[in-house]
N, C-alpha and C positions, 0 to 999 in steps of 0.2 A: 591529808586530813582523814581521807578514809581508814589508812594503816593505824591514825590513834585512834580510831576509834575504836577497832578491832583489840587491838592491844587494851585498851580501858574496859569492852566490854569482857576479856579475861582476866581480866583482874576483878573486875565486881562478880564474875562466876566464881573466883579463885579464893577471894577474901584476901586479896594483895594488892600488891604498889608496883608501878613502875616508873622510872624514872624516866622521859622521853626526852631522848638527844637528837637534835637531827645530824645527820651526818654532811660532810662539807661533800656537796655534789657542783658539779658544773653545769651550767645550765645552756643549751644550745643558742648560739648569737641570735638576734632579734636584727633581721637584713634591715639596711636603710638605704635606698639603692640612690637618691638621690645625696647624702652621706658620702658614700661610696665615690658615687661621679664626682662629687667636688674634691674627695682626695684624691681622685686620680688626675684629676686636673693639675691639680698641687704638685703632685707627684712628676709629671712630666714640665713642668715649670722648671723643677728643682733637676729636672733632667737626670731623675733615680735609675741607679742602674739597673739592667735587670728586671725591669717592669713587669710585672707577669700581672697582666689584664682579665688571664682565663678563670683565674680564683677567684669567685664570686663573695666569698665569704669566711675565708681562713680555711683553716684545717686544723683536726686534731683538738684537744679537751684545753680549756684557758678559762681563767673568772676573771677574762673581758665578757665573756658569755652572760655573767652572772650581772656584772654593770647594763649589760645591752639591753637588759628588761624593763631599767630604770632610767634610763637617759639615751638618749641615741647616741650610739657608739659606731667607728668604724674602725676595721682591726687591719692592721699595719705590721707587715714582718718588713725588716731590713735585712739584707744577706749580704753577709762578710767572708761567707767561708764555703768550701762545697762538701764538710764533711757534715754528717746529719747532727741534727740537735742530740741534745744528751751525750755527748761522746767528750772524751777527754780533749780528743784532738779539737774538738768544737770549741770545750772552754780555754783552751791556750790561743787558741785563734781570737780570741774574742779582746784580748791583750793585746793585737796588732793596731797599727795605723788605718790598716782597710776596714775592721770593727769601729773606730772610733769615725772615720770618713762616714759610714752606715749610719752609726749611731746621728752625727750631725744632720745628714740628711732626713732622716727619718724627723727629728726637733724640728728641721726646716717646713715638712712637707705637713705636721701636726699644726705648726706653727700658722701656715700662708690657708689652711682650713679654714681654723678658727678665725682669720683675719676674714675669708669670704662671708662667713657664718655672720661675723660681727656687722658687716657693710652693706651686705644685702639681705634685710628682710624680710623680704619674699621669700628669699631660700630656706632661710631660718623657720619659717611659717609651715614651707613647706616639708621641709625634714621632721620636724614636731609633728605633723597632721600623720606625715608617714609612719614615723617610728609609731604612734597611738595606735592605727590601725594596725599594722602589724603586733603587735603584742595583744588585741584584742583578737584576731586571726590566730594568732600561738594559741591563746589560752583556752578557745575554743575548741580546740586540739586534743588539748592536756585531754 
């Protein structure tokens, strides 16, 4: 907001126009930590391979970020392959039976969430209370 206004008051010094675009940025995840715990929970139900417990919150730029602000989100990689993303060899991998095994599980563990989310309440109440505060905590940030 501040950038248009800067931008509008040279234009009213300038006797011009500018056309204001915002540009497609990614917005840092918005943690939900009780979110989190109920898909990890899910996660080792479904007996996901690979578990990595220490990543609190993803890595790297996604508009899951951009969602996280507006709904409680929790961000979910599946690994199929040990070559790094964006690689050729990553996207031919992704064509395998072990991608596709990933990919199922990953549906699974989204899946048995949403089912806790649905069943208990409580939780639901409390991941809403969470995600509010936090984004309230972000924006006070900004």
């Amino acid at each position: 907001a501040r950038m248009e206004n800067v931008i509008k008051g040279a234009c009213l010094m300038t006797d011009t126009t500018a056309d204001i675009q915002p540009l497609s940025v990614y917005w840092n995840l918005v943690p939900v930590e009780s979110l989190r715990n109920t898909a990890l929970e899910a996660a080792r139900t479904m007996e996901a391979q690979r578990l990595d417990e220490s990543k609190p919150h993803g890595k790297g730029s996604t508009d899951v970020g951009n969602v996280s602000w507006v709904v409680p989100t929790v961000y979910l990689t599946t690994y199929y392959d040990e070559n790094g993303a964006h690689t050729e060899p990553y996207r031919d991998a992704g064509k395998s039976e072990q991608a596709k095994k990933a990919m199922l599980s990953g549906a699974g563990i989204l899946c048995l969430t949403g089912l806790e989310l649905m069943q208990n309440k409580t939780l639901l109440e409390t991941v809403q209370e969470e995600h509010r505060a936090a984004v309230t905590k972000k924006e006070r940030s900004l």
